[in-house]
Backbone as JSON, one array per atom type, in Angstrom:
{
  "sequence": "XXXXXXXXXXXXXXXXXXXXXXXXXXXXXXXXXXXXXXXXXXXXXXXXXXXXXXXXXXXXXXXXXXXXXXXXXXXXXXXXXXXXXXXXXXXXXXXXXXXXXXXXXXXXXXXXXXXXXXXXXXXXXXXXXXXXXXXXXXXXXXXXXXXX",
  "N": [[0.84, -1.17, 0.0], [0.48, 2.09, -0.61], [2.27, 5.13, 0.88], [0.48, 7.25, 0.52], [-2.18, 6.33, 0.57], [-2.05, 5.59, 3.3], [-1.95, 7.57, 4.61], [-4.01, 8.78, 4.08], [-6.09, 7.34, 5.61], [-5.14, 8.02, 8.02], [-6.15, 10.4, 8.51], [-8.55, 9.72, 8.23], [-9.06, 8.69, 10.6], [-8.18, 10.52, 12.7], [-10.28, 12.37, 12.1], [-12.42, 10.4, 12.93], [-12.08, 9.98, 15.79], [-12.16, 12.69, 16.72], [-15.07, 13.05, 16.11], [-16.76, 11.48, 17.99], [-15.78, 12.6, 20.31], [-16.83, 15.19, 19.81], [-19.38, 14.52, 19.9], [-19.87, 13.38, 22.21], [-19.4, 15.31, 23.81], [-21.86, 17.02, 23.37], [-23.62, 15.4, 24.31], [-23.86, 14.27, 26.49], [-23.65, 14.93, 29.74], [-20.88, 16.43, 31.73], [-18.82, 14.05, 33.7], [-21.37, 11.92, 33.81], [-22.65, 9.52, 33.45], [-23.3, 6.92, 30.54], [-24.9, 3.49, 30.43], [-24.15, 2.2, 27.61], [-23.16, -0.71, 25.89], [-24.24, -2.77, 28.07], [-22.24, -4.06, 31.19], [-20.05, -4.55, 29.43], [-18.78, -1.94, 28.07], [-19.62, 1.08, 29.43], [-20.11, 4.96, 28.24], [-19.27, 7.68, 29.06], [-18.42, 11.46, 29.63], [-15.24, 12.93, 31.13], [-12.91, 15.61, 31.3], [-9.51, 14.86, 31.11], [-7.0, 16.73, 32.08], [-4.27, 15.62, 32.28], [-1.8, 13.26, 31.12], [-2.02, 9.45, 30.2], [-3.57, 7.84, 32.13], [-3.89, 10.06, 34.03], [-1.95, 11.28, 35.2], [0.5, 13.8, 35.53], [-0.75, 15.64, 35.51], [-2.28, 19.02, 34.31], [0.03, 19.81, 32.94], [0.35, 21.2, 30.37], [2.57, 22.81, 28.7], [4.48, 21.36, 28.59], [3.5, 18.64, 27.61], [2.64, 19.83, 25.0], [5.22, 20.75, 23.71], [6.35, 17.52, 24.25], [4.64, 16.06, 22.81], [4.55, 17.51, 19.69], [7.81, 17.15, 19.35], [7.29, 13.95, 19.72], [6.02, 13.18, 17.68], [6.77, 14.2, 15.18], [8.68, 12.87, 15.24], [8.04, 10.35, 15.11], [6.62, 10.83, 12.38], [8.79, 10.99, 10.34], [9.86, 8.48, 11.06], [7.94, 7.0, 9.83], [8.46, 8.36, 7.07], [10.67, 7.2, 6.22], [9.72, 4.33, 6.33], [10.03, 1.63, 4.36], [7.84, 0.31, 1.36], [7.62, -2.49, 1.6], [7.04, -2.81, 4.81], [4.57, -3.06, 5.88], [3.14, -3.54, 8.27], [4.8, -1.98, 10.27], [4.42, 0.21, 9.15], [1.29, 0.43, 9.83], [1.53, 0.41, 12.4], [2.81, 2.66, 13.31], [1.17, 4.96, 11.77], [-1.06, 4.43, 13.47], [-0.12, 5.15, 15.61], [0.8, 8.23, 15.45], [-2.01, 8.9, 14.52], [-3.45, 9.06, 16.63], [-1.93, 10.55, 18.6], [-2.14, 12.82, 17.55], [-4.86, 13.32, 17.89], [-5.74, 13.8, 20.43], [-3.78, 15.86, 21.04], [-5.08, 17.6, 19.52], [-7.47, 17.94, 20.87], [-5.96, 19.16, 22.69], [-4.72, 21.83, 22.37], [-6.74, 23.02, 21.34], [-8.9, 23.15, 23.63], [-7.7, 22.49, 25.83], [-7.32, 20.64, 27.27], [-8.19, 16.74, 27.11], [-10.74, 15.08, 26.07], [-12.52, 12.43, 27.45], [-14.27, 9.31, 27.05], [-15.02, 6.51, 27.18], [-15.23, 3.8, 29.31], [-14.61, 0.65, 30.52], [-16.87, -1.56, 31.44], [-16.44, -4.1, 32.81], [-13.85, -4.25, 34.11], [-11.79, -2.29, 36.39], [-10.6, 0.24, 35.23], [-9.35, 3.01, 33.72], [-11.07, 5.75, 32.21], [-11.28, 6.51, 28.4], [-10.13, 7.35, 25.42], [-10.94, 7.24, 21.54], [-8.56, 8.05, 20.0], [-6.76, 7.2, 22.59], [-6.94, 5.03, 22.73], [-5.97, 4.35, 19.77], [-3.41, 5.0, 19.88], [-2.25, 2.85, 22.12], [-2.92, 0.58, 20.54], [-1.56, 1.09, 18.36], [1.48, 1.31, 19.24], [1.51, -1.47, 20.28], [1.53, -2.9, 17.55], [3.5, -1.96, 16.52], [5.37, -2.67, 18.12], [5.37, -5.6, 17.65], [5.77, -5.53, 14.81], [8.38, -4.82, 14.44], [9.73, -6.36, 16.4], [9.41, -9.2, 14.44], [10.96, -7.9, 12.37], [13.37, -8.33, 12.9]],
  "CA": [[0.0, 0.0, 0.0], [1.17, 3.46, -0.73], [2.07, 5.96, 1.76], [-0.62, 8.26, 0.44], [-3.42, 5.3, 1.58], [-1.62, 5.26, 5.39], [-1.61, 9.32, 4.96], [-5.66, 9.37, 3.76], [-5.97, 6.98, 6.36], [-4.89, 8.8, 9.42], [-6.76, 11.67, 8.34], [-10.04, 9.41, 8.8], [-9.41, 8.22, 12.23], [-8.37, 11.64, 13.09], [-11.34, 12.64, 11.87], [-13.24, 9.59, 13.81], [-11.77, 10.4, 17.0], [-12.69, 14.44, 17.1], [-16.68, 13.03, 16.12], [-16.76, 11.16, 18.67], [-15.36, 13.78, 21.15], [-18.13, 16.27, 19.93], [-20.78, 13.96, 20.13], [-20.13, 12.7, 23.88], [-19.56, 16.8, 24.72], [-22.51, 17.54, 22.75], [-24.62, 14.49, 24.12], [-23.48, 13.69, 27.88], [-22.6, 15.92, 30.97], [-19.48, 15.85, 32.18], [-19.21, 13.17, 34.89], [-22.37, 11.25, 33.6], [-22.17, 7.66, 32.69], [-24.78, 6.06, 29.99], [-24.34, 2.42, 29.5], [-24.07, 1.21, 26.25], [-23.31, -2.46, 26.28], [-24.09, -3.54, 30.01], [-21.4, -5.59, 31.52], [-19.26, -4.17, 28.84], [-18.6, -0.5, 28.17], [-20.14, 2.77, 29.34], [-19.96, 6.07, 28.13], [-19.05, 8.77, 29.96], [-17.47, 12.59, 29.4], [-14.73, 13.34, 31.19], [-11.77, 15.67, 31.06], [-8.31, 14.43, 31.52], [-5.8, 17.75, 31.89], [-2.86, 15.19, 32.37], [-1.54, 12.11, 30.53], [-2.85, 8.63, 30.21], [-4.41, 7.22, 33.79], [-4.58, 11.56, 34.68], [-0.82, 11.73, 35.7], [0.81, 14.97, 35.0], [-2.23, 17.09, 35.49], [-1.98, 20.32, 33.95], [1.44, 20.08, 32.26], [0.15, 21.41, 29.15], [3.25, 22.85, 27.86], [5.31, 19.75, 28.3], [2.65, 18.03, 26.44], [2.95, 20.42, 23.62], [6.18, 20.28, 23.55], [6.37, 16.27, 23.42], [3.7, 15.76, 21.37], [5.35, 17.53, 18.99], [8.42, 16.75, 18.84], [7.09, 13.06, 19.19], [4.91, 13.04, 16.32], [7.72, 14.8, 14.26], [9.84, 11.78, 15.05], [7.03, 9.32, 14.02], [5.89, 10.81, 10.54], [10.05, 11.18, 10.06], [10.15, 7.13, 10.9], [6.92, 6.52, 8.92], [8.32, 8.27, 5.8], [11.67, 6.51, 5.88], [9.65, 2.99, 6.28], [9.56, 0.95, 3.24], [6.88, -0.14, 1.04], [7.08, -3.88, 2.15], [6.76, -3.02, 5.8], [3.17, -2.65, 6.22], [3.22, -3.69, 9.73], [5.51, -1.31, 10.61], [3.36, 1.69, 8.65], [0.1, 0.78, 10.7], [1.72, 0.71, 13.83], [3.2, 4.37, 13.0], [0.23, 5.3, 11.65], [-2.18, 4.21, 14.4], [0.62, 6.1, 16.77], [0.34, 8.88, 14.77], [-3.37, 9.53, 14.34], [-3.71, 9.06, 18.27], [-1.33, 11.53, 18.95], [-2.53, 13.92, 16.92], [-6.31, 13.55, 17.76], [-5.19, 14.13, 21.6], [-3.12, 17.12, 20.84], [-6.34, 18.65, 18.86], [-7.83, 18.53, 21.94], [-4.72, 20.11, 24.22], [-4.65, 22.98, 21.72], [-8.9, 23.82, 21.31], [-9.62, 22.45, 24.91], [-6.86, 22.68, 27.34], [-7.82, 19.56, 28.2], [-8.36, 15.67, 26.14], [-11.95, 14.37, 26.23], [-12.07, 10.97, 27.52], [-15.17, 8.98, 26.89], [-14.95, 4.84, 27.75], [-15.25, 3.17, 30.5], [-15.19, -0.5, 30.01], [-17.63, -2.09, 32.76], [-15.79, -5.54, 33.18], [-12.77, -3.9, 34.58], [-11.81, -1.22, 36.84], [-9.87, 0.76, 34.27], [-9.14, 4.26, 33.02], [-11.4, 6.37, 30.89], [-10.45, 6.57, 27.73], [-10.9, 7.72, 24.21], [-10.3, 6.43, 20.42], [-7.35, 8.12, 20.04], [-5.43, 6.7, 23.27], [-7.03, 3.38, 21.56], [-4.87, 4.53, 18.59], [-2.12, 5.15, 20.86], [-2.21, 1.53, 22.69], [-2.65, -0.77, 19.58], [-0.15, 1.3, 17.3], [2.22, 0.63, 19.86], [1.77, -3.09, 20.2], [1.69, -3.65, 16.31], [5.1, -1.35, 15.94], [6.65, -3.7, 19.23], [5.14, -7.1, 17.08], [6.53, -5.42, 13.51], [9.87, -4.38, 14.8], [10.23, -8.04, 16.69], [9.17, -9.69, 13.57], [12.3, -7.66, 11.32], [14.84, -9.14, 13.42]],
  "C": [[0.9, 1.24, 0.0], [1.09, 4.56, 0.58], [0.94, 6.97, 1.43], [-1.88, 7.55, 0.92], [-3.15, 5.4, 2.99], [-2.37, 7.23, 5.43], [-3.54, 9.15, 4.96], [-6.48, 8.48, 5.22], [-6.06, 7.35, 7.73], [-5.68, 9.76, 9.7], [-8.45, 10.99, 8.55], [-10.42, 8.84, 9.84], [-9.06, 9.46, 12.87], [-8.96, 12.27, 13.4], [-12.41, 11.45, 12.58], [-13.22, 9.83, 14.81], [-12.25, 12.05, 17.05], [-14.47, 14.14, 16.74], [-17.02, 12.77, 17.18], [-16.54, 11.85, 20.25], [-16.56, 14.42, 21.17], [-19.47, 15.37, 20.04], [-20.98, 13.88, 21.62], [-19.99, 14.15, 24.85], [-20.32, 17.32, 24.27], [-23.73, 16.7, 23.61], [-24.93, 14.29, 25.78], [-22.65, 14.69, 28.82], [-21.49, 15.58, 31.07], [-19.69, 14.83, 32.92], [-20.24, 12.07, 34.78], [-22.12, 10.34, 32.72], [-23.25, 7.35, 32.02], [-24.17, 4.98, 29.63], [-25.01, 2.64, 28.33], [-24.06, 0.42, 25.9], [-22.97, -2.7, 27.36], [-23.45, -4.55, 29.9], [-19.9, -5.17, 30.34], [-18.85, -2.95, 28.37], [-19.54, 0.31, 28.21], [-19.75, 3.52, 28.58], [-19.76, 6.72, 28.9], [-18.26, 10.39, 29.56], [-16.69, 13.24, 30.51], [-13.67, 14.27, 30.85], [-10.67, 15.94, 31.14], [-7.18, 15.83, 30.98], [-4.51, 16.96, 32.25], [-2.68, 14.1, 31.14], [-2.48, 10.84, 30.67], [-2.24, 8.03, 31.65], [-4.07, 8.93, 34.77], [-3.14, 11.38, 35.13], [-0.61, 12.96, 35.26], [-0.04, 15.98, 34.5], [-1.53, 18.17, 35.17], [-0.67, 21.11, 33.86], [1.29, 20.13, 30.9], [1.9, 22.23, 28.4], [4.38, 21.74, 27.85], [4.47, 18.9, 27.8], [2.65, 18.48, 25.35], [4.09, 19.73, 22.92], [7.24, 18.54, 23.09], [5.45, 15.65, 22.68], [4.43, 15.74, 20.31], [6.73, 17.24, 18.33], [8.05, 14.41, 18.53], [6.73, 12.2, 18.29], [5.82, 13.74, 15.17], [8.46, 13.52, 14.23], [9.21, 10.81, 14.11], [6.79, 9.38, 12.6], [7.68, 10.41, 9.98], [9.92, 9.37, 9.31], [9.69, 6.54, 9.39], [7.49, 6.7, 7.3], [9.77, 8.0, 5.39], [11.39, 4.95, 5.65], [9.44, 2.84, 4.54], [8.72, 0.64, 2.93], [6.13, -1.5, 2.03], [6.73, -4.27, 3.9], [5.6, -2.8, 6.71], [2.51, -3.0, 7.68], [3.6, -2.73, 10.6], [4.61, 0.35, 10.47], [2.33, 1.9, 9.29], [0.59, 0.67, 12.11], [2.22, 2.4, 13.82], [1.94, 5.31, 13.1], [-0.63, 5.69, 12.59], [-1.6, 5.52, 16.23], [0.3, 7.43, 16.55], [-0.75, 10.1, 14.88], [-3.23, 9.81, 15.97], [-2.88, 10.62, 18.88], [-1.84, 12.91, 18.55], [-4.21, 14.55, 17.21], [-6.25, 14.39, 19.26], [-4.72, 15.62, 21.87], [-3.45, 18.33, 20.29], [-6.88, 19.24, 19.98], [-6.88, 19.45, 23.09], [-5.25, 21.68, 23.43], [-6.03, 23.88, 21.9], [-9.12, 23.93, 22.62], [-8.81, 22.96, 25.74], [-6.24, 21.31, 28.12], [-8.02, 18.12, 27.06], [-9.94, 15.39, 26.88], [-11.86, 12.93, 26.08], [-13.66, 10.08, 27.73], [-15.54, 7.65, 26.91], [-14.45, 4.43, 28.52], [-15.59, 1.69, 29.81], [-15.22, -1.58, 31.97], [-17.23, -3.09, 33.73], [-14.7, -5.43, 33.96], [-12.72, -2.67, 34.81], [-10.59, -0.37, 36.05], [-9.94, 2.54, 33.85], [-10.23, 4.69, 31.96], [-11.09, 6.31, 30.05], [-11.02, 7.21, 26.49], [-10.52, 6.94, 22.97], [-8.92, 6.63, 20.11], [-6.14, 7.23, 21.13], [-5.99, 5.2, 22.75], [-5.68, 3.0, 20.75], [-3.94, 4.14, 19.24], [-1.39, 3.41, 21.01], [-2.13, 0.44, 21.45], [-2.02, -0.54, 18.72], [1.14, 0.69, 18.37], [2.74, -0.85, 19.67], [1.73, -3.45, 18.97], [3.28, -2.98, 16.18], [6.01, -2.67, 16.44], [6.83, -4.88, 18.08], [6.44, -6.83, 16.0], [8.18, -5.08, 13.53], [10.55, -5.5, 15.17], [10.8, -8.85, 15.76], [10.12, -9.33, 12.72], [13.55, -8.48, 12.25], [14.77, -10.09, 14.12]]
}
């Protein structure tokens, strides 16, 4: 697949993650939980002024700051990977979008809108982006394993 498919790509989970945002701050108080699938994830709108599980509350310019340069490193990686490493591209990718959807919100907001709760486990809020985040990760770790 061509880097311009990963690129059009990113730009529609980007764009998935910021709907999603305005819907659940359009739809649901802050603080207010609606299940969705009982036994398996709520809804909810919180929002998280620190990192992921609320550490580093209201260190917005050291979040700028590595955002950016982190997401500078990533596209860098991304547009040195090769064609044949398409493993490698959606783990980038998925890093990527996440970062970027996150960092929409620092900039507009102040703040990230965090919107899943999953019922089965006592766990962290969360949103699609730190989704992104979490399973680009673990496909980069797999695809990086997997070259050597």
């Amino acid at each position: 697949m061509k880097k311009i498919h990963f690129i059009s790509i990113g730009f529609i989970l980007i764009i998935l993650d910021q709907i999603s945002k305005y819907w659940i701050v359009s739809n649901i108080s802050q603080g207010e939980m609606k299940h969705f699938l009982p036994g398996i994830f709520s809804l909810t709108y919180l929002r998280n002024y620190g990192a992921a599980f609320s550490i580093l509350q209201n260190q917005q310019l050291f979040f700028f700051v590595v955002t950016i340069c982190f997401i500078g490193f990533a596209i860098n990686f991304f547009l040195k990977s090769k064609d044949h490493q398409v493993y490698t591209r959606i783990g980038i990718l998925l890093i990527i979008a996440g970062g970027i959807g996150n960092f929409i919100d620092r900039l507009r907001l102040g703040y990230v809108v965090d919107m899943i709760h999953l019922d089965f486990m006592d766990f962290a809020v969360f949103n699609l982006a730190d989704s992104y985040l979490s399973v680009g990760v673990f496909v980069l770790i797999l695809a990086l394993w997997k070259e050597n």
